[in-house]
GUFI-249861 format. One record per atom (N, C-alpha, C): x, y, z. Coordinates in pm, whole numbers, plus 32768, in hexadecimal, padded with zeros to 4 digits. Example, Ala and Ser with C-alpha at 12.3 -4.5 7.8 and 13.67 -1.06 7.14 Angstrom:
2
85277DC7830C84CE7E3E830C85287EB6830C85057F1F82C485577F9682CA850A80038313
//
This chain:
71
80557F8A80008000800080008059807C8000802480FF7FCB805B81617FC8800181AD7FB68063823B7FE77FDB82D67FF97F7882DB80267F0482CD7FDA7E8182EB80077E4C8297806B7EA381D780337E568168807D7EB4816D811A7F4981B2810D7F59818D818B7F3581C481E77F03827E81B17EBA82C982347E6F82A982367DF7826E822F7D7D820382217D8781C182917DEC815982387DDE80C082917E08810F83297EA38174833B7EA1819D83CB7E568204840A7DD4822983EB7D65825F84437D1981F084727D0681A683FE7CA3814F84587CD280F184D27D6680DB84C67DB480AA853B7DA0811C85937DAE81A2856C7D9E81F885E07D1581E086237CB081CE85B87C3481F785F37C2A817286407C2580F6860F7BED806F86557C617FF8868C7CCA804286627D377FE386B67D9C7FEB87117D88806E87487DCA80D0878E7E7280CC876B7E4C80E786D17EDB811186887EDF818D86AB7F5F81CA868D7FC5824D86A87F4182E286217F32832686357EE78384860B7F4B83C085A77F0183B4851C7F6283D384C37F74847984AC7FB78473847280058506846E7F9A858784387F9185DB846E7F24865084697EAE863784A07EA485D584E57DF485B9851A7E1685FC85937D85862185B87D84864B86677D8485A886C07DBD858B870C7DE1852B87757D52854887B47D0A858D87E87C9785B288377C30856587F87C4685CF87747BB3855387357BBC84EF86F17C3784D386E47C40846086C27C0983F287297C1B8431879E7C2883CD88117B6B83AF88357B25843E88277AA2845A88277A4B83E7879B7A6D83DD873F7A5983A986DC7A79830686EC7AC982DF87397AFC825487417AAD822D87D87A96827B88227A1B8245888E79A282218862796882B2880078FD829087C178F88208876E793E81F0871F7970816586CC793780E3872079828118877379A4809187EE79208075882878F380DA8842784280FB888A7811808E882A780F80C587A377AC8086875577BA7FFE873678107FC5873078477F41872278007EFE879078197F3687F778107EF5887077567EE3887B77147F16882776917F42883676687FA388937699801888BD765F80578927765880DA88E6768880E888537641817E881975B281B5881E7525813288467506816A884474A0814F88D17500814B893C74BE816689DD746B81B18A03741981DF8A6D73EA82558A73746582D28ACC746783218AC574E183648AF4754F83798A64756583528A0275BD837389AA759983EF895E751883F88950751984A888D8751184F2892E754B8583891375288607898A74798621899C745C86208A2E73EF865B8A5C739F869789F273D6872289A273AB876D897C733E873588E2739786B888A273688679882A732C8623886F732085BB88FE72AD856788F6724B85CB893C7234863A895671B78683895B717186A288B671F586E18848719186F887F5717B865F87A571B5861B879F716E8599876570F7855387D070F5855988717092853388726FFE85A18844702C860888376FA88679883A6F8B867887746FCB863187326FBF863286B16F778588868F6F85851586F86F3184AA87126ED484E387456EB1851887816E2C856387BD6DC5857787AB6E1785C387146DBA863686BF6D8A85B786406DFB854886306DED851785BD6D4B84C485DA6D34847686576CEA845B869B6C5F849486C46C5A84E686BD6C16855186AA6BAF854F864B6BF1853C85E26BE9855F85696BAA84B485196BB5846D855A6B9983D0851E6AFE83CC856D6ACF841585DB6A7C83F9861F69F0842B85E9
//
């Protein structure tokens, strides 16, 4: 492999194999991005507690309305 495939192949070691963070990425989100990964694998992306407060208010108030609306 070369160029394109080896910064490739070493993000995704960054992201899911806790390879070394390749050159110009932020380390932070990389690290933010490889929990999330990991979350999801693991099945717990979609727990209750994972989206911010603020989006499961407007998605539940947009089930609501959809509901509402079937009645």
């Amino acid at each position: 492999m070369t160029g394109l495939a080896d910064r490739q192949a070493a993000l995704v070691r960054a992201l899911v194999a806790s390879g070394e963070p390749p050159e110009g990425f932020d380390r932070d989100a990389l690290d933010t991005a490889s929990k999330a990964l990991l979350r999801k694998r693991s099945g717990g992306a979609g727990e209750p507690g994972t989206l911010p407060a603020p989006t499961r208010r407007r998605l539940f108030r947009l089930f609501s309305l959809l509901s509402l609306r079937r009645s």
